[in-house]
C-alpha positions as CSV (number, residue, x, y, z in Angstrom):
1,X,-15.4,-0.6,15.4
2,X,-13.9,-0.5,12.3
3,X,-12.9,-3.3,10.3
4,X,-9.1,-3.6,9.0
5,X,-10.2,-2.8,5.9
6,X,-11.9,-0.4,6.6
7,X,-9.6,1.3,8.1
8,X,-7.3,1.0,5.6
9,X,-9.6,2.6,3.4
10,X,-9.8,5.5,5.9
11,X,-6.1,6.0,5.3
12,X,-5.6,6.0,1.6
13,X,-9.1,8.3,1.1
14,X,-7.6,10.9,3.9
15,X,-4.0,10.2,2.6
16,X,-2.8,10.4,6.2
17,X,-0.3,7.0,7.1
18,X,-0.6,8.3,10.6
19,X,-2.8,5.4,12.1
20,X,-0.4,3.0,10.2
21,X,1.2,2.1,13.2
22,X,-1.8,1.3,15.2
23,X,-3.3,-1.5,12.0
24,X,0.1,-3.5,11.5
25,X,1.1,-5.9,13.5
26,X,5.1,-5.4,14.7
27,X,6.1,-8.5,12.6
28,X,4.5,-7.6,9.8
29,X,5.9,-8.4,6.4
30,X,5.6,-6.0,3.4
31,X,6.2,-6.9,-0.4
32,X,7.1,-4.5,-3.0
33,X,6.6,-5.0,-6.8
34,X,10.1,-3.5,-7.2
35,X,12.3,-4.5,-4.1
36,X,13.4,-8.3,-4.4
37,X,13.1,-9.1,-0.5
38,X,10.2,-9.2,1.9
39,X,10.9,-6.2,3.7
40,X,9.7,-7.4,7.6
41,X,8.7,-5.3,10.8
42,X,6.5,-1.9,11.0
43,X,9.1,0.6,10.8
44,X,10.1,-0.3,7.3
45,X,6.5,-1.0,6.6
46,X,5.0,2.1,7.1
47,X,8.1,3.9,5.7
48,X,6.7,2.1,2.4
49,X,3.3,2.3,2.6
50,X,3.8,6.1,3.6
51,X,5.4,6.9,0.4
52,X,3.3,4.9,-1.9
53,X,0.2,6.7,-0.2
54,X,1.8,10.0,-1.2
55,X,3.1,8.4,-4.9
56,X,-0.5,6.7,-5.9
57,X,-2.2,9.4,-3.8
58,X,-4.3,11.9,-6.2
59,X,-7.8,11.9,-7.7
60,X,-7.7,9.6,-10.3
61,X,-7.2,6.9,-7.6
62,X,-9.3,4.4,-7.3
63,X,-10.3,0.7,-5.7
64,X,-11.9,-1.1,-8.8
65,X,-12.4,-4.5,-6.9
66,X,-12.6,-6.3,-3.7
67,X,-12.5,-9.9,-2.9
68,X,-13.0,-9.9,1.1
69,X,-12.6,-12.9,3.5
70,X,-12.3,-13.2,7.4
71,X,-8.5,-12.6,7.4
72,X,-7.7,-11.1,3.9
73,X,-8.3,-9.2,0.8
74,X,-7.4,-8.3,-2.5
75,X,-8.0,-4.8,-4.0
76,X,-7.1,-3.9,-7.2
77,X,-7.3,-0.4,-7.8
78,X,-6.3,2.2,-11.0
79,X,-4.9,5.2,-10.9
80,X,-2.9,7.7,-13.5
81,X,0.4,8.9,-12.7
82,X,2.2,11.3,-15.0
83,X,-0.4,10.2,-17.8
84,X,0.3,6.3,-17.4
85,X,-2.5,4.3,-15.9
86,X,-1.0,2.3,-12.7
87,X,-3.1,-0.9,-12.2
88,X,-2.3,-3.3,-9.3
89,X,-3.9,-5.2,-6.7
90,X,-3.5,-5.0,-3.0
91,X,-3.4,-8.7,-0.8
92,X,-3.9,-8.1,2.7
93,X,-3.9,-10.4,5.6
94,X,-4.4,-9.5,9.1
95,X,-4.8,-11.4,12.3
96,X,-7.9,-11.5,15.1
97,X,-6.8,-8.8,16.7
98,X,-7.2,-7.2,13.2
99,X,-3.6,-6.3,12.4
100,X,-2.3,-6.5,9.3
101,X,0.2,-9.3,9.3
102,X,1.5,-9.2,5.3
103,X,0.8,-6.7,2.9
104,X,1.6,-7.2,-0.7
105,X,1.9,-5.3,-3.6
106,X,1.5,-6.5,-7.4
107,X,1.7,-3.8,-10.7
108,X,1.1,-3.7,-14.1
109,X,2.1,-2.9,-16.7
110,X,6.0,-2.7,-16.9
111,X,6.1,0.8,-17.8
112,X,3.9,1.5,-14.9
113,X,6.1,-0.6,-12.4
114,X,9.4,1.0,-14.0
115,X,7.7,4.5,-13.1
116,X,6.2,3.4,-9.7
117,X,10.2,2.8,-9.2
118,X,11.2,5.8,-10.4
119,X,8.6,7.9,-8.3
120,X,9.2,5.4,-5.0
121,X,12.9,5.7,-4.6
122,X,12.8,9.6,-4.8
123,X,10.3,9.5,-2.6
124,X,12.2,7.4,0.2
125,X,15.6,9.0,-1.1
126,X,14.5,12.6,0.4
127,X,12.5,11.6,2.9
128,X,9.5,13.1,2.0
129,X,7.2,11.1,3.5
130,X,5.4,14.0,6.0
């Protein structure tokens, strides 16, 4: 069996968000770096993480780091979009069932965050998140 992790890997390398459902819980709570609020519940969720798999989703993407526990990470990962290198860092935390329970996204630098924006809110503007 695969760990959350893992399987979370398996997602972003195939760039295909449809096992998302099955690895968050249905409480979950997402964190953008450029909505204010938590946004909470799976729906919403994978509607985000969908579209930042398809935004940060090309070659040059890559986890740099990893700092693993029982019941949460942190990856930082780089990537270039529209010649700007993106670096962030991932914070996971899932429960024993393995689900993940908060998921939170941190970006820098500003210019990459203000283009991140940019590139998100077309993304969920048009819908394109098949």
């Amino acid at each position: 069996m695969l760990t959350t992790i893992e399987t979370w890997h398996t997602i972003v390398s195939k760039r295909d968000a449809s096992s998302l459902s099955d690895l968050l819980e249905d409480g979950v709570v997402f964190y953008s770096p450029v909505v204010h609020t938590p946004q909470v519940g799976k729906a919403i969720t994978t509607m985000y993480l969908s579209a930042a798999i398809h935004v940060f989703g090309n070659d040059s993407f890559r986890y740099v780091r990893e700092v693993i526990s029982e019941s949460d990470a942190v990856l930082e990962f780089e990537t270039e979009i529209d010649s700007i290198i993106v670096n962030g860092v991932d914070i996971i935390k899932w429960n024993a069932d393995g689900k993940i329970v908060e998921f939170k996204v941190m970006l820098r630098p500003l210019k990459a965050v203000n283009l991140i924006h940019e590139k998100m809110a077309e993304m969920l503007s048009k819908g394109r998140l098949s």
